[in-house]
N, C-alpha and C positions, 0 to 999 in steps of 0.2 A: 401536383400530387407530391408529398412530401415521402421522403424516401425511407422506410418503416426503420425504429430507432437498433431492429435487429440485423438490417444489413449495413449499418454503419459505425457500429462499434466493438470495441475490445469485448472478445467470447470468452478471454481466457476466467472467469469468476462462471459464467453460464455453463462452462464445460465442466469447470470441477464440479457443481454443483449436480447437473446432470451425473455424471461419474458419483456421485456421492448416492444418488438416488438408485443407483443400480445401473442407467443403460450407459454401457458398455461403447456399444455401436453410436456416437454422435454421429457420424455419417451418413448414418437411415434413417435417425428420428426423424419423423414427421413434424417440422416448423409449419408454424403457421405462415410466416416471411420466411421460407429460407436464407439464412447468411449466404454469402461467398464460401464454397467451398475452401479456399485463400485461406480466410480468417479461419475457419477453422481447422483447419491447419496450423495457423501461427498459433492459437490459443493453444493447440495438441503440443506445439513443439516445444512454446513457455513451461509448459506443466512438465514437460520431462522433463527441462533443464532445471528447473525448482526443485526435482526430482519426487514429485509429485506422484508422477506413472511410472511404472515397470517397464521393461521389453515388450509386455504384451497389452500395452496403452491402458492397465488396471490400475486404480489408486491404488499405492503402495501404503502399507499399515501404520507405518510410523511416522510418517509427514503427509502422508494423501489424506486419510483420515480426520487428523488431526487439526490441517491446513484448512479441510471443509465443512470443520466446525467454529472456526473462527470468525469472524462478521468484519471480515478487514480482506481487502483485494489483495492477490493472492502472493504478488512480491511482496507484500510488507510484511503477512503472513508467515509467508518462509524466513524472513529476517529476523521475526519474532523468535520463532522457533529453533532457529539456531542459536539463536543471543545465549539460551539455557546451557549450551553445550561450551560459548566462547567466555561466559562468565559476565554480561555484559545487560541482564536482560534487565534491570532498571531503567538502563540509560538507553537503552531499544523502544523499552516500554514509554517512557518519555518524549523520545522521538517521531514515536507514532501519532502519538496522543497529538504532539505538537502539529503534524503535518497535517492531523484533519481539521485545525482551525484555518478558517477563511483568512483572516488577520493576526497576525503576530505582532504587528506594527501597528500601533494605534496612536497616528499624529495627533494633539491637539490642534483645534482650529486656528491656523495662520502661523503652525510651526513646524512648519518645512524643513526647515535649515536645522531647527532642533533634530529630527526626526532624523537625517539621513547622520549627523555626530552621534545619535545613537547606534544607527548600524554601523557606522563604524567602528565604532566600540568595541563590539563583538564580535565583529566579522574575523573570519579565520579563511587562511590560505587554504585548508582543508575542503573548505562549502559550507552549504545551508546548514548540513544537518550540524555541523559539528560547531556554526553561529548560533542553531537555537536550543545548545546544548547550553552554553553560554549563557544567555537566556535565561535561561529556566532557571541554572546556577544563582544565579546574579538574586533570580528573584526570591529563592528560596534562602537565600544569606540575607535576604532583606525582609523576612520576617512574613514571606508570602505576601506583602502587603497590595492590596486592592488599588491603593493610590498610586503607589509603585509603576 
């Protein structure tokens, strides 16, 4: 028997969404699989570090609201939404965009070695995000090109 796909994954998107609809109390809802009390909990405790919830575990108006009307999981969400305030939110907005593709890297057949002199290219001591910031740079100087 396979283990229902609600006791084994990240709550934290199910809970704000919940929270969004009004109930208050995740703790009582009636699940059809109940989670892990655990997991909910970590999902509760994510949201107020995002600062999603108040003291009194209520979406707060200005990022709880706003955060659960976004269609993006709820850390990228908050990053989104800060970008507006850091000055920053094209290049947020681009980064998101970028991490929901499967592929960034698209080897041609039997060009390996090509493939990994391209990431090096890019690659920054920074991380990913700030490689496929690069990226996107590179590609947009190149005229957006398709073949590119």
């Amino acid at each position: 028997v396979t283990v229902p796909e609600m006791q084994r994954s990240n709550l934290v998107s199910m809970v704000l969404q919940l929270k969004a609809l009004g109930i208050d109390n995740v703790m009582q809802f009636e699940w059809l699989a109940p989670p892990p009390a655990e997991a909910l909990v970590r999902a509760l405790e994510e949201l107020h570090a995002l600062k999603v919830l108040d003291e009194d575990a209520r979406l707060t108006p200005d990022v709880g609201l706003a955060l659960a009307a976004l269609p993006l999981e709820p850390g990228l969400g908050a990053v989104l939404l800060a970008s507006r305030e850091l000055g920053c939110c094209e290049e947020v907005l681009t980064l998101v965009a970028l991490m929901g593709l499967h592929h960034v890297w698209a080897p041609a057949q039997g060009a390996v070695h090509a493939l990994e002199e391209a990431k090096a290219k890019f690659a920054t001591a920074e991380g990913d995000g700030v490689t496929l910031l690069n990226v996107h740079k590179a590609w947009r100087s190149n005229g957006r090109s398709a073949a590119w």
